[in-house]
BAMAR-910509 format. One record per residue: residue in three letters; x, y, z of N, C-alpha, C in turn. Coordinates in nm, 2 decimals, always signed. Layout:
<pts>
Ala;X;Y;Z;X;Y;Z;X;Y;Z
...
</pts>
This chain:
<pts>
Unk;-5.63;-2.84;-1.95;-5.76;-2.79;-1.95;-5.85;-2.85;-1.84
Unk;-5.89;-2.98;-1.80;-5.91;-3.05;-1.75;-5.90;-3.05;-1.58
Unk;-5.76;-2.99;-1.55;-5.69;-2.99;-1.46;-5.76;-2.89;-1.35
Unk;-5.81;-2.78;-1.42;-5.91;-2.67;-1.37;-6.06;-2.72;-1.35
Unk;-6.08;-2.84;-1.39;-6.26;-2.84;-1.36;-6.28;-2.93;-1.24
Unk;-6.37;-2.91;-1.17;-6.44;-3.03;-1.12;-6.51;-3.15;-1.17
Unk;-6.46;-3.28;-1.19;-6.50;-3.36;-1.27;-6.56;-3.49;-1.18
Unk;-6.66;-3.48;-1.26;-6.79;-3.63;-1.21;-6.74;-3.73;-1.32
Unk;-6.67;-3.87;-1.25;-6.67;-3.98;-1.41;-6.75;-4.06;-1.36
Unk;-6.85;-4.13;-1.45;-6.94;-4.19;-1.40;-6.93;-4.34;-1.48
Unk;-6.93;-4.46;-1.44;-6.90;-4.58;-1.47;-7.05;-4.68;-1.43
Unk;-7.15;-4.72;-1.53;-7.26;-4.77;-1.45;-7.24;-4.95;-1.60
Unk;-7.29;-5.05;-1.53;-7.30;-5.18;-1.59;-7.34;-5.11;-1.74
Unk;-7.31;-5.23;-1.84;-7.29;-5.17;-1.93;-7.29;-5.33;-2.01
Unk;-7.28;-5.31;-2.14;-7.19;-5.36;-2.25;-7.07;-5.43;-2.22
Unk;-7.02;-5.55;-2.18;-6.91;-5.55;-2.14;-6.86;-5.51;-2.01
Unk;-6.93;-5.45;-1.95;-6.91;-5.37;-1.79;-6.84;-5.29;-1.81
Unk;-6.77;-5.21;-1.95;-6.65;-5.16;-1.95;-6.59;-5.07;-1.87
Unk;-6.78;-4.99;-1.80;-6.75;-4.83;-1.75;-6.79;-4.88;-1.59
Unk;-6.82;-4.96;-1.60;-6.84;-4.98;-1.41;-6.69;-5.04;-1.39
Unk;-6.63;-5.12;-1.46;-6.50;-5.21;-1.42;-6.43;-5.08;-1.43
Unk;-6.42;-5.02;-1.50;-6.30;-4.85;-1.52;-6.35;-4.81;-1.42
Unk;-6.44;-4.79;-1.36;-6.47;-4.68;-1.25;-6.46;-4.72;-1.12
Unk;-6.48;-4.87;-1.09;-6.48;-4.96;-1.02;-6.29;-4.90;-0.95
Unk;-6.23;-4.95;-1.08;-6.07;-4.97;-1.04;-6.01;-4.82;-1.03
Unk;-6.09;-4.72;-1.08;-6.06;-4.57;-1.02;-6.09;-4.57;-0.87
Unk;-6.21;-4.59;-0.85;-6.24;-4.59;-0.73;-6.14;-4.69;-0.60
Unk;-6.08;-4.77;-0.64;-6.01;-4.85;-0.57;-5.85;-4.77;-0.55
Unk;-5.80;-4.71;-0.67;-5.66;-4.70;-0.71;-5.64;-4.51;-0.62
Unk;-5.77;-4.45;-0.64;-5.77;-4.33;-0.60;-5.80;-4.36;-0.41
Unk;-5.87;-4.44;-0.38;-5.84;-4.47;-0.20;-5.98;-4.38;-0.17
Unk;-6.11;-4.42;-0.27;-6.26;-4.36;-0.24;-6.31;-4.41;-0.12
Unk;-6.39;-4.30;-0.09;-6.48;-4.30;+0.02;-6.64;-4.25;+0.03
Unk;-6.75;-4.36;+0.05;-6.87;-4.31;-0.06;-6.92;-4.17;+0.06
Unk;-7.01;-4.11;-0.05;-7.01;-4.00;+0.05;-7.16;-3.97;+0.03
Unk;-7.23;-4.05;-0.10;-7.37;-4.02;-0.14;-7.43;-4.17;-0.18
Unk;-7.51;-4.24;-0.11;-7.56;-4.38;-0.22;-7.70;-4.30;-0.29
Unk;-7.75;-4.40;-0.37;-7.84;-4.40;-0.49;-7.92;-4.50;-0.48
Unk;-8.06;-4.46;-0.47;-8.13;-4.61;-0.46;-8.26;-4.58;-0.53
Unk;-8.33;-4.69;-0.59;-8.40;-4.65;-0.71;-8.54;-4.76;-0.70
Unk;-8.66;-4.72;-0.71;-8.76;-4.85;-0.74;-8.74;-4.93;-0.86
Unk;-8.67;-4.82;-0.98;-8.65;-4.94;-1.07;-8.53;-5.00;-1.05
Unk;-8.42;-5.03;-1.00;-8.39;-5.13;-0.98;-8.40;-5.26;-1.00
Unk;-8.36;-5.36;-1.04;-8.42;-5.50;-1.04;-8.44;-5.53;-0.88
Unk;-8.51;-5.60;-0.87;-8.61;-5.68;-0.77;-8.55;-5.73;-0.71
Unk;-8.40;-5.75;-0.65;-8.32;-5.82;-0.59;-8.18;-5.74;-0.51
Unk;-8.13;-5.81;-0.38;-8.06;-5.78;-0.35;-7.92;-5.84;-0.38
Unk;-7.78;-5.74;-0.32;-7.68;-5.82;-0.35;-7.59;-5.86;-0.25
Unk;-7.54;-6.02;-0.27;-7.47;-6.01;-0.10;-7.36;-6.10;-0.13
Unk;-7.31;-6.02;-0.04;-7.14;-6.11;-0.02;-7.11;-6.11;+0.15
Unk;-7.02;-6.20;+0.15;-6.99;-6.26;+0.23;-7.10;-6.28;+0.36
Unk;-7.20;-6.34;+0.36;-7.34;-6.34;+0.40;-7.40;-6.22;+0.43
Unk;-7.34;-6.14;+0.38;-7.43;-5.98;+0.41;-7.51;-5.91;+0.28
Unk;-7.66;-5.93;+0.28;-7.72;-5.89;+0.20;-7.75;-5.70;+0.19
Unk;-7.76;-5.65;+0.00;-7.77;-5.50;+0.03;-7.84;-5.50;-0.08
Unk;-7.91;-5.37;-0.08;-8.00;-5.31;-0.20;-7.92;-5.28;-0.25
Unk;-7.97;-5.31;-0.41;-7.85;-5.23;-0.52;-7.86;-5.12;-0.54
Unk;-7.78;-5.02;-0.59;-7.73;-4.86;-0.54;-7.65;-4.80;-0.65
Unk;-7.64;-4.74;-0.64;-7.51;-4.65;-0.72;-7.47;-4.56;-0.59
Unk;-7.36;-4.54;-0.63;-7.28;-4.47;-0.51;-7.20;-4.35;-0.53
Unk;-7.16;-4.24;-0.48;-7.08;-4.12;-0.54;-6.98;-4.12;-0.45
Unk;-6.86;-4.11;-0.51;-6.72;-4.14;-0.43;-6.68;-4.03;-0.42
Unk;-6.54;-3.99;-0.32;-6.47;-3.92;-0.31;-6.31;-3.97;-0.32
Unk;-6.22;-3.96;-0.39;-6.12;-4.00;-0.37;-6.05;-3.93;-0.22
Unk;-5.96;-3.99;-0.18;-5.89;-3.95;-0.09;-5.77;-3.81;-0.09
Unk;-5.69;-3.77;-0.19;-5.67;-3.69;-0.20;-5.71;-3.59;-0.29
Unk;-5.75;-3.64;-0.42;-5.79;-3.54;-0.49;-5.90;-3.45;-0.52
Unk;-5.92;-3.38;-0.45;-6.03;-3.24;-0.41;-6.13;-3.19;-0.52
Unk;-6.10;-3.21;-0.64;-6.17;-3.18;-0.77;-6.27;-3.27;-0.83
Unk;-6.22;-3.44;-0.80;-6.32;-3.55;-0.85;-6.36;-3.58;-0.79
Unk;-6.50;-3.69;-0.84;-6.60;-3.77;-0.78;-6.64;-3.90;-0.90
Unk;-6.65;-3.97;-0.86;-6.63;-4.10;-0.92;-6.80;-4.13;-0.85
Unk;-6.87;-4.22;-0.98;-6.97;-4.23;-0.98;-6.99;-4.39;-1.01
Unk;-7.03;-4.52;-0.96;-7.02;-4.65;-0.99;-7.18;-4.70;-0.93
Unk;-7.20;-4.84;-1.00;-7.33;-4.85;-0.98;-7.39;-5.01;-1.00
Unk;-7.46;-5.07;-0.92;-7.52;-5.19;-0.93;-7.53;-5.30;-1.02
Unk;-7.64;-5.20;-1.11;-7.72;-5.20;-1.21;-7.76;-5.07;-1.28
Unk;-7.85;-5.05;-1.38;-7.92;-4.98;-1.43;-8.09;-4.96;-1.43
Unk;-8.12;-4.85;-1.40;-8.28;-4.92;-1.37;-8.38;-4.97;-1.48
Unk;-8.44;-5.04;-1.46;-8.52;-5.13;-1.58;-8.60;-5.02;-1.68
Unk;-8.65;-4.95;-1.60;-8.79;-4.91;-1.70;-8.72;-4.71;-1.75
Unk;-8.79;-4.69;-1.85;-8.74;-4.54;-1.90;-8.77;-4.43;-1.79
Unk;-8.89;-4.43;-1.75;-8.90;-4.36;-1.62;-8.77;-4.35;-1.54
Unk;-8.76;-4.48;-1.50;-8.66;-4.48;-1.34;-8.54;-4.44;-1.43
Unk;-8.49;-4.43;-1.49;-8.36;-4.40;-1.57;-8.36;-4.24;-1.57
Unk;-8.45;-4.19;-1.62;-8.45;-4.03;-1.61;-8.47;-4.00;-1.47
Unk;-8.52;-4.04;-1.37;-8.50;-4.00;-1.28;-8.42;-4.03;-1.15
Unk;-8.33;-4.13;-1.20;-8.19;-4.15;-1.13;-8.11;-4.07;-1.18
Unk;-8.13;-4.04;-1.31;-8.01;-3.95;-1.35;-8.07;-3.82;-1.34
Unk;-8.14;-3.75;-1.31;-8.15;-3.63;-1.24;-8.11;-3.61;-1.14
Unk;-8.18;-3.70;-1.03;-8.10;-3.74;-0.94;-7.96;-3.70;-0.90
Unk;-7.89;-3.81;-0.93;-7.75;-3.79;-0.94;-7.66;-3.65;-1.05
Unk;-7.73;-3.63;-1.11;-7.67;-3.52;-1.21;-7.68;-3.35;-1.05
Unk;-7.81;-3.33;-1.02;-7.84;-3.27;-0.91;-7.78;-3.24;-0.78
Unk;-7.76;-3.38;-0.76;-7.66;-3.40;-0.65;-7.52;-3.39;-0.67
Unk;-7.40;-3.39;-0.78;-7.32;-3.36;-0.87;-7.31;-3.20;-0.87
Unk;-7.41;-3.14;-0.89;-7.42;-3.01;-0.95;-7.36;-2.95;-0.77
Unk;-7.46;-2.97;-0.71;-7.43;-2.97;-0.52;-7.32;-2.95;-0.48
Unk;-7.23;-3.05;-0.49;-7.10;-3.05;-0.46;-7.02;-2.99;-0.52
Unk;-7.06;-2.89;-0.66;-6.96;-2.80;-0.73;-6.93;-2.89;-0.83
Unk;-6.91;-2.99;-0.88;-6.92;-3.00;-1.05;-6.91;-2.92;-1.14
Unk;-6.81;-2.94;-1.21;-6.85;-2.84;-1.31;-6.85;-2.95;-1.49
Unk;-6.79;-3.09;-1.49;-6.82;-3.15;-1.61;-6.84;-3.31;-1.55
Unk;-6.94;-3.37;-1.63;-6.97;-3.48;-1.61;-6.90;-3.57;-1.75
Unk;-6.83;-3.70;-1.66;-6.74;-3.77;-1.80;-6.79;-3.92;-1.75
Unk;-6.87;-3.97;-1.90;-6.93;-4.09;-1.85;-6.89;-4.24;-1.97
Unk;-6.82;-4.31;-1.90;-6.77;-4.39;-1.93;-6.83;-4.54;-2.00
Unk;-6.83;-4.56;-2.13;-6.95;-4.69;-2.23;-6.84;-4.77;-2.27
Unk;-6.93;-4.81;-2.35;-6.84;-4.92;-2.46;-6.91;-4.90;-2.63
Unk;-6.85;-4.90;-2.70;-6.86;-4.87;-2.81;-6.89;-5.04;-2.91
Unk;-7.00;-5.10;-2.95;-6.98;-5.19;-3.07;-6.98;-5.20;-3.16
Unk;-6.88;-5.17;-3.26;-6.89;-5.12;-3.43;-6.79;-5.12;-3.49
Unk;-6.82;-5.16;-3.62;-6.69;-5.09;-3.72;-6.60;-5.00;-3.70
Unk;-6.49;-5.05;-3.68;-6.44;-4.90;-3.60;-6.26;-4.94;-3.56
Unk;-6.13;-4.88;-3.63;-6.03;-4.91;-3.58;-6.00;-4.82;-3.45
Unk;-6.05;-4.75;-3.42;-6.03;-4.67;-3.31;-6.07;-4.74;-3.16
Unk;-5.99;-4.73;-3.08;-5.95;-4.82;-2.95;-6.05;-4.70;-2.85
Unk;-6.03;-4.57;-2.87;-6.15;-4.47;-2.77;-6.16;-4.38;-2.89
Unk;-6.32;-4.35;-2.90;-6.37;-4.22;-2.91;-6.44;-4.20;-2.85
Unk;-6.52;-4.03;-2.81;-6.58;-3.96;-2.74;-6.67;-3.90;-2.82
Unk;-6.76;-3.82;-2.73;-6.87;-3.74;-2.78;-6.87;-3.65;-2.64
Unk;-6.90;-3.53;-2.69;-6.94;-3.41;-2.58;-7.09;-3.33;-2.63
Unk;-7.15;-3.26;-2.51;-7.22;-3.16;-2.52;-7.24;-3.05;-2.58
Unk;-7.15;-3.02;-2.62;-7.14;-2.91;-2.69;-7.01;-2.86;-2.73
Unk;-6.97;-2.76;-2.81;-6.89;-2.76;-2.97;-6.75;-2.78;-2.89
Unk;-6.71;-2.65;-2.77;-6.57;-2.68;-2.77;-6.51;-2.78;-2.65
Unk;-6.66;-2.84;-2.59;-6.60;-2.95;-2.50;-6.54;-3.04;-2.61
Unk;-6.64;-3.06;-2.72;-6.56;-3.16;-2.81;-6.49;-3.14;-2.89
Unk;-6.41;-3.00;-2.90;-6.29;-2.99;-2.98;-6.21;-3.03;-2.81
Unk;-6.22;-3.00;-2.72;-6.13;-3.01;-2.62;-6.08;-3.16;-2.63
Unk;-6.20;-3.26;-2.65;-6.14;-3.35;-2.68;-6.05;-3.44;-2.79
Unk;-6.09;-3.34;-2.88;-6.01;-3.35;-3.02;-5.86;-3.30;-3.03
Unk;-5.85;-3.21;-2.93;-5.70;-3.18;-2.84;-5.63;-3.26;-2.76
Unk;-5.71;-3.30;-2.69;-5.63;-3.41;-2.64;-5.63;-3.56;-2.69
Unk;-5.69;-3.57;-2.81;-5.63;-3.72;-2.88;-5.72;-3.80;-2.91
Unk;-5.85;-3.74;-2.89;-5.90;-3.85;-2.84;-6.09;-3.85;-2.96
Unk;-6.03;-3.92;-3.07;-6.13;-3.90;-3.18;-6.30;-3.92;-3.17
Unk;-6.32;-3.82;-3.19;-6.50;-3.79;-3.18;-6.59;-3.90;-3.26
Unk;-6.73;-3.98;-3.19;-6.75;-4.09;-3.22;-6.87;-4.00;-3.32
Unk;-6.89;-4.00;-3.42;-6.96;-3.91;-3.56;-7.14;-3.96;-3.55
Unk;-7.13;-4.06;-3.55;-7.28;-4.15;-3.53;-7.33;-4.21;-3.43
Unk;-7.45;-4.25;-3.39;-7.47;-4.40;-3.34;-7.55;-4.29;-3.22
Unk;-7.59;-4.45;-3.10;-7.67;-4.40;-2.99;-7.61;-4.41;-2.88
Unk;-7.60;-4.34;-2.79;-7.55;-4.39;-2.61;-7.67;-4.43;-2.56
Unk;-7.70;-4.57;-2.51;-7.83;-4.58;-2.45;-7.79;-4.63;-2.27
Unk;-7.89;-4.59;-2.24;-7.87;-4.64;-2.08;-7.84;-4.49;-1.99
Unk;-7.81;-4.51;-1.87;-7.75;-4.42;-1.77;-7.61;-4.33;-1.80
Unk;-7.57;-4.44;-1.87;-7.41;-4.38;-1.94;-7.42;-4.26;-2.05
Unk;-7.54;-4.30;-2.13;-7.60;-4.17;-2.20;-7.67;-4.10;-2.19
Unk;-7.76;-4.08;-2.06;-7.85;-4.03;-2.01;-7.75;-3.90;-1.91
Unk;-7.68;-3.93;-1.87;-7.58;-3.90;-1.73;-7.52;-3.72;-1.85
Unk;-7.45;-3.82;-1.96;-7.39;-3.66;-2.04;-7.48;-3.67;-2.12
Unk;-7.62;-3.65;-2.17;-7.69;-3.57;-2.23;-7.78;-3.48;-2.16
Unk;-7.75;-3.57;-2.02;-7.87;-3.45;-1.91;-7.77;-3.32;-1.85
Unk;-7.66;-3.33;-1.86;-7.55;-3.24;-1.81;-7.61;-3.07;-1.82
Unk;-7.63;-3.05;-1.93;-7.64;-2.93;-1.97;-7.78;-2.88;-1.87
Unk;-7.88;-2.94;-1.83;-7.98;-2.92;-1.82;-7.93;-2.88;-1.67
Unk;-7.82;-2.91;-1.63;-7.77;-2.88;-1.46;-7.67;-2.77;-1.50
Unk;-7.65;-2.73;-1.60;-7.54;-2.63;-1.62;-7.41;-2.70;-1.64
Unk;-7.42;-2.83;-1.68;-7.29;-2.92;-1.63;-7.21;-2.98;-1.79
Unk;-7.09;-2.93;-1.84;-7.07;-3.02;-1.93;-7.08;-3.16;-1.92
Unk;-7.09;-3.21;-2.00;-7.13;-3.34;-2.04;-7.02;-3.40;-2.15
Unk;-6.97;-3.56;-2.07;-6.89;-3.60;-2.21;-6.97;-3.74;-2.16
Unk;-6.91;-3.86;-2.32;-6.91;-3.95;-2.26;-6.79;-3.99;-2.39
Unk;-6.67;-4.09;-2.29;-6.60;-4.18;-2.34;-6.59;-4.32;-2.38
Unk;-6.60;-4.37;-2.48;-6.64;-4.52;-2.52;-6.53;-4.59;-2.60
Unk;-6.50;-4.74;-2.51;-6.42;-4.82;-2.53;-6.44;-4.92;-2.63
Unk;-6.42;-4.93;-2.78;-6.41;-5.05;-2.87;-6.41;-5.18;-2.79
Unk;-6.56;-5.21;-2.81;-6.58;-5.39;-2.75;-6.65;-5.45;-2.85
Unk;-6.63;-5.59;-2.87;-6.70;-5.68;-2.92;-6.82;-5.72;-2.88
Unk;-6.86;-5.71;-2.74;-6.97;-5.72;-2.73;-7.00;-5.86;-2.67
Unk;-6.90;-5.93;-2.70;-6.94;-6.07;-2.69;-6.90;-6.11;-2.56
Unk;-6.81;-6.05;-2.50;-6.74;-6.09;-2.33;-6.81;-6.02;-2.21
Unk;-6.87;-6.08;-2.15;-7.01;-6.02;-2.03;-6.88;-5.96;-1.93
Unk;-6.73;-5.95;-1.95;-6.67;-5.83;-1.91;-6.57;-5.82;-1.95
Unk;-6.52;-5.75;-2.03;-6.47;-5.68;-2.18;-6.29;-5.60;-2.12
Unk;-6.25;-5.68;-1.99;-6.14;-5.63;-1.93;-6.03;-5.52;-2.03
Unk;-5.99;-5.61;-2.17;-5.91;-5.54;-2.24;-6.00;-5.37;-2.28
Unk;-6.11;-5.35;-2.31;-6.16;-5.23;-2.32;-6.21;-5.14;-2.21
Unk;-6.23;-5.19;-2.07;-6.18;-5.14;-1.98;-6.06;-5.07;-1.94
Unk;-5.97;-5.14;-1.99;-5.80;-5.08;-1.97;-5.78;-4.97;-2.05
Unk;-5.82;-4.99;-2.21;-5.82;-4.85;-2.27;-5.86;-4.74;-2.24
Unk;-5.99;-4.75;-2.15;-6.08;-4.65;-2.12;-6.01;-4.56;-1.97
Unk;-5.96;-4.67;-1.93;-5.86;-4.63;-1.81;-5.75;-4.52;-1.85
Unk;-5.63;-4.57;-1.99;-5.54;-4.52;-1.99;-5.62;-4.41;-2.02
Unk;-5.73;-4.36;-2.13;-5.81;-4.24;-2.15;-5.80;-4.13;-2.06
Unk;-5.85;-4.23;-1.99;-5.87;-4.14;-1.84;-5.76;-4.05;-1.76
Unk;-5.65;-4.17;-1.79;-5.52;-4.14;-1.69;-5.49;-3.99;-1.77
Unk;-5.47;-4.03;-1.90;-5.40;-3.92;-2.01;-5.47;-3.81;-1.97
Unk;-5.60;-3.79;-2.00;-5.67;-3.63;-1.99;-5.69;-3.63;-1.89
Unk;-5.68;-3.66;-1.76;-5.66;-3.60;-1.63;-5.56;-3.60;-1.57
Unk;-5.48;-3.65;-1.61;-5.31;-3.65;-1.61;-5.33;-3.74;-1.43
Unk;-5.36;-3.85;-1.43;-5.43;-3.91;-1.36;-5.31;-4.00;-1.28
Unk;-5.17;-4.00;-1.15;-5.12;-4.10;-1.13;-5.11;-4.22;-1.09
Unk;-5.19;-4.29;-1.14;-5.21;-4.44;-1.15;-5.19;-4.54;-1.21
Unk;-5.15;-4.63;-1.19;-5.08;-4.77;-1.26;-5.20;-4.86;-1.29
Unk;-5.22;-4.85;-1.38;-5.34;-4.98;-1.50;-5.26;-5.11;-1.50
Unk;-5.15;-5.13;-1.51;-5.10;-5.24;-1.53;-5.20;-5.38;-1.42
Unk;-5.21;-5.31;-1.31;-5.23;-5.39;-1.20;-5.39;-5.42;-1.22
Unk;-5.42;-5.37;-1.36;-5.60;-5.38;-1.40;-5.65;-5.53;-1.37
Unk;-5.55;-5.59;-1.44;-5.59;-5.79;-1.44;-5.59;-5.88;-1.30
Unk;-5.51;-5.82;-1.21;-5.50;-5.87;-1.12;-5.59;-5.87;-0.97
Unk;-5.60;-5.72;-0.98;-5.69;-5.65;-0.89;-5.86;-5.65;-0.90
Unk;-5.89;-5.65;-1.01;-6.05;-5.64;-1.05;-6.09;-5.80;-1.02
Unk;-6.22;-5.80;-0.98;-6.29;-5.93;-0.97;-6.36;-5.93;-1.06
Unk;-6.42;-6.00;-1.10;-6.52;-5.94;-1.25;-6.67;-5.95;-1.18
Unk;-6.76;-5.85;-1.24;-6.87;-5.82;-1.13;-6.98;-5.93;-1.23
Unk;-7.09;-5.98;-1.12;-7.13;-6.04;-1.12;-7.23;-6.05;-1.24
Unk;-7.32;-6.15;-1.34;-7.33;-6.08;-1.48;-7.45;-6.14;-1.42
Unk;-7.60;-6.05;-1.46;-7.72;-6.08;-1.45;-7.78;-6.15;-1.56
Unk;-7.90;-6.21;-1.57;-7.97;-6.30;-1.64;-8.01;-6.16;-1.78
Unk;-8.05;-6.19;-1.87;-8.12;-6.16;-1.98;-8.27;-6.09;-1.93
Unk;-8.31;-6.19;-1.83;-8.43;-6.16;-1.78;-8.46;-6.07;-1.71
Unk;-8.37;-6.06;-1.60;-8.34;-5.93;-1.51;-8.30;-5.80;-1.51
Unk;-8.18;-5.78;-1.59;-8.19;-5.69;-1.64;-8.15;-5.64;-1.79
Unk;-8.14;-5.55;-1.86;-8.11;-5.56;-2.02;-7.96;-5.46;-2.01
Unk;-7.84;-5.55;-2.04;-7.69;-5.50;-2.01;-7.68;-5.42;-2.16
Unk;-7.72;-5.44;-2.27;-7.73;-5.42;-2.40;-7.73;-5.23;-2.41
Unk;-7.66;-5.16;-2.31;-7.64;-5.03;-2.28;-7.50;-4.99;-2.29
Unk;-7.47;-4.92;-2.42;-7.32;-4.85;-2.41;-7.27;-4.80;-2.26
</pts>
């Protein structure tokens, strides 16, 4: 089903980083190339730099290298205030729509009671039986907060389905690698995706974890 759409997966800091580290290591494994950055006043107030080269934080829209259908979506931070949040994700939802999109899949972390390793939530009835076809059990309650939930609830409003997939975390590890990997194989399965996870532990750096004060990670 899947195989026919144009698909946006979108991975922004998080809970755990679950959906920037997954999106992070798509973007690496698929051979991306940015093709849109994202830049926001809300933002936190700082730049980020590596190897003496300082940069504004961003979100970025990738292109994989061969696959013609996706676009991978990764990101800094989150922006602080409710304003800048709806309008980054217009934003980007807009610019998505642009390039031919046709479903947005946005990648959280889930903290709850719960034996289930992924469930999901869609936009509407048979995006989420589509996921109930492919395996992948519908999360019944609770809130998506942040860009991750903002991203597929604004979907529809661009004509765009909207999912979002969420990885069982504890909550307690400022990067949640083992629920990253699930969220990965997720991915691999319903996009029939050729990529090796295994190499998840070795390859990923773990991204850098901001203060309490700076920004609020406390976002599925």
């Amino acid at each position: 089903m899947f195989e026919s759409r144009f698909i946006c997966i979108c991975g922004l800091p998080g809970i755990g980083s679950v959906g920037k580290v997954a999106a992070d290591y798509l973007a690496t494994a698929l051979e991306c190339s940015i093709i849109i950055p994202f830049f926001s006043r809300s933002f936190p107030p700082q730049v980020m730099v590596s190897q003496g080269l300082a940069e504004l934080m961003h979100a970025q829209l990738m292109c994989p290298r061969e696959k013609k259908n996706m676009l991978i979506l990764s990101g800094d931070a989150q922006p602080l205030d409710v304003v800048g949040m709806y309008e980054l994700a217009g934003n980007i939802l807009q610019a998505v729509k642009e390039q031919g999109v046709t479903d947005v899949i946005t990648l959280a972390a889930y903290v709850g009671e719960t034996s289930e390793t992924i469930q999901g939530t869609a936009t509407d009835l048979d995006s989420a039986a589509a996921l109930c076809e492919c395996k992948i059990p519908l999360l019944r309650s609770g809130a998506i907060g942040g860009l991750n939930g903002l991203l597929a609830g604004l979907a529809p409003l661009y004509d765009l389905r909207g999912y979002c997939l969420l990885a069982t975390s504890s909550g307690a590890d400022p990067v949640d690698i083992r629920a990253a990997t699930n969220l990965l194989g997720a991915i691999k399965e319903l996009l029939h995706l050729d990529i090796d996870i295994t190499l998840m532990g070795p390859i990923m750096e773990e991204p850098e974890v901001m203060g309490a004060e700076e920004v609020d990670m406390n976002y599925r």
